[in-house]
C-alpha positions in Angstrom: 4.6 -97.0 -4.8 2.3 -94.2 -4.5 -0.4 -93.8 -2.0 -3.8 -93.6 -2.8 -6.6 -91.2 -2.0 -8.0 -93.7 0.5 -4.4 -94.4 2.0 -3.8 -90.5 2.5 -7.6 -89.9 4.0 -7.2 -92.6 6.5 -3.8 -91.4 7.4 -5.1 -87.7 7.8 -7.8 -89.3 10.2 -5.3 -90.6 12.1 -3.4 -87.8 12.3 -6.5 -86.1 13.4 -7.1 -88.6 16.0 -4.2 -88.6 17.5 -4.2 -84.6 17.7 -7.4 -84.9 19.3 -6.6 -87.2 22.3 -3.1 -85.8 22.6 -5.7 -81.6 22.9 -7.6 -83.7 25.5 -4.7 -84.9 27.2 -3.3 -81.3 27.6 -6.5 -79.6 28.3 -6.7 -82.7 31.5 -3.4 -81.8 32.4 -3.7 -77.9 32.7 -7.3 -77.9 34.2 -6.9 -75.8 36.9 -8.7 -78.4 39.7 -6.4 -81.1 38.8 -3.1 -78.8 38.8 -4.3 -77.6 42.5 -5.1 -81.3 43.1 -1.9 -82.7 42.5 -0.5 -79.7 44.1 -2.3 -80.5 47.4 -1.7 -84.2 47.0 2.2 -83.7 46.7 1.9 -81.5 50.1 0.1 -84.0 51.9 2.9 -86.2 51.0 5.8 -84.3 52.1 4.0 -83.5 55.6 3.7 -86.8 56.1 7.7 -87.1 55.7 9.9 -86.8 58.9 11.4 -83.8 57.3 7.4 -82.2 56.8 6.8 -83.3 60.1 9.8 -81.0 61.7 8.9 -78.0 59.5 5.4 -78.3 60.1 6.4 -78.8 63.8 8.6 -75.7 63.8 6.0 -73.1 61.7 3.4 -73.7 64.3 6.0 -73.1 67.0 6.8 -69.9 65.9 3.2 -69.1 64.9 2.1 -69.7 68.3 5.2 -67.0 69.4 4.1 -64.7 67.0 0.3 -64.9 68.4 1.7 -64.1 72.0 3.6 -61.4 71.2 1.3 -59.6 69.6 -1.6 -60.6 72.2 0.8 -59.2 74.7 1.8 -55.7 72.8 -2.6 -55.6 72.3 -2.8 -55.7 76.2 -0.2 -53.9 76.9 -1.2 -50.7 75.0 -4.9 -51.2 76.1 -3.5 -50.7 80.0 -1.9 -47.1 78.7 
């Protein structure tokens, strides 16, 4: 059976609807604050891991060596 005008317009409305929520949905998903959002939510996560923990642990270790050092090459060339 064929469809009528009203049957096609209320399907195109539909259609048009669902486009719109579905444009909303992506614009949402790629808004900048939300993608750096979930980006620093998923962070916080993992450093709260045992795993995080230990390579948090060990980048501040290593940070604090690097800080010497070059504390110690400053003073060291100030004395010259």
């Amino acid at each position: 059976m064929p469809r009528t005008a009203e049957q096609i317009q209320q399907e195109i409305e539909q259609a048009r609807v669902s486009l719109a929520t579905t444009v909303d949905q992506l614009a949402e998903r790629t808004n900048p604050k939300h993608i750096a959002d979930d980006a620093k939510n998923a962070l916080l996560a993992k450093a709260q891991t045992p795993q995080g923990r230990a390579v948090i642990g060990g980048v501040s270790v290593l940070f604090v060596l690097y800080v010497a050092r070059n504390l110690r090459k400053a003073k060291r060339n100030r004395m010259r």
